[in-house]
C-alpha positions, -999 to +999 in steps of 0.1 A: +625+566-099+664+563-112+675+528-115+711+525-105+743+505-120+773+500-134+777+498-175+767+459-179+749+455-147+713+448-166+695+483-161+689+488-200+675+450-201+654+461-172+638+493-193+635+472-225+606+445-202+594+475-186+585+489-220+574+454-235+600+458-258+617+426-245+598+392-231+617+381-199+636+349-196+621+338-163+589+355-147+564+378-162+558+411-164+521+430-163+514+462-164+480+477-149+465+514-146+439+522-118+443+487-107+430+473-143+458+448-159+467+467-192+470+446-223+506+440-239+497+452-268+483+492-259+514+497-242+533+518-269+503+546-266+509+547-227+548+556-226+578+570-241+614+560-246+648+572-248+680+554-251+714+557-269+710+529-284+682+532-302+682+540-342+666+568-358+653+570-394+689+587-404+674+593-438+649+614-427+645+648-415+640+658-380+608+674-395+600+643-411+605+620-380+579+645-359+555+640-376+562+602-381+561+595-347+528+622-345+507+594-363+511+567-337+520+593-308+503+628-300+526+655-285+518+676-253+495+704-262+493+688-300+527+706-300+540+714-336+572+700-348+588+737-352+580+739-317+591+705-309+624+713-326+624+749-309+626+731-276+646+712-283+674+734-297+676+721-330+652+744-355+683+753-380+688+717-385+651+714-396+656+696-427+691+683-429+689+646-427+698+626-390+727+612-402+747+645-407+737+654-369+765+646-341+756+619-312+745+648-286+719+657-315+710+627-319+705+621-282+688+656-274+662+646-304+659+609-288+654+628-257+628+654-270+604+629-288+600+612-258+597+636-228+570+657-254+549+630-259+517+627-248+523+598-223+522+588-188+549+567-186+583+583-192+619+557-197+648+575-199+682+550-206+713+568-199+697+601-212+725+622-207+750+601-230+767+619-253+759+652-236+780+686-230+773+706-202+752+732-225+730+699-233+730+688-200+716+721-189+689+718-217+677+685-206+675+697-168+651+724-179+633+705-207+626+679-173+612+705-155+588+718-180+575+693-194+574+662-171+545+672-146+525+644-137+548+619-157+557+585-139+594+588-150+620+556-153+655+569-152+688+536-158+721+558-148+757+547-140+754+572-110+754+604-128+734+627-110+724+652-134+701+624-154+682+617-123+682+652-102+644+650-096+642+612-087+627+606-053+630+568-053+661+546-065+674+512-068+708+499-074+708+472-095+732+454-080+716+447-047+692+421-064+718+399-085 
């Protein structure tokens, strides 16, 4: 599902309660699988995020934030983090630290940790930000591969290529 809007038009809000990340101001929010309500609180082991917004540990390694994140979060197929960086186009930058990589590195990492993950639940803000059309490409085939079975989230201001294989959308604005 791609959730449509303008910059400013509350679809990044929207993915931060989906996540749990953010308590609503008005209503609530529950989550359930196979009709069981699922507690707050297990939610990080269920799903994956990326967002331009978020920080990574820029004093670590790529390396070094795989295998972080593999201690809360298992990969797909226990994948390795040279294979993880393999994928995601980024092996020669192995073990410089995050804050000498460029904002489409940054993103295409973002973007890797979370579509490899072992999780069912996929959020994807803006995941094309800071892209080139070589990235772009990448993330289009990286989608393919490795989303099967995924329930997958997508916020975009309208650009197609972050939400080519959405079957369901909602515009934002239609619900202020």
């Amino acid at each position: 599902m791609v959730v449509l809007g303008p910059n400013g038009s509350g679809k990044s809000t929207l993915l931060q309660i989906v996540s749990g990340y953010m308590v609503p101001s008005e209503g609530s929010v529950s989550w359930s699988q196979n009709l069981a309500l699922f507690p707050r609180e297990k939610l990080f082991s269920t799903l994956s995020y990326s967002s331009p917004y978020l920080e990574l540990f820029e004093e670590l390694s790529p390396v070094e934030l795989i295998e972080f994140q593999r201690v809360n979060k298992p990969f797909l197929n226990n994948l390795s983090a040279t294979e993880i960086l393999r994928i995601a186009e980024l092996e020669r930058y192995a073990n410089r630290q995050v804050r000498f990589f460029s904002s489409g590195m940054k993103q295409r990492l973002k973007n890797a940790l979370a579509i490899l993950s072992d999780t069912s639940l996929l959020l994807l803000d803006e995941p094309c930000s800071n892209f080139d059309k070589d990235a772009v490409n990448w993330y289009k085939a990286v989608i393919e591969k490795f989303t099967a079975g995924k329930t997958i989230i997508v916020c975009s201001n309208h650009q197609s290529d972050e939400h080519f294989f959405c079957t369901q959308s909602i515009d934002v604005r239609h619900f202020r």
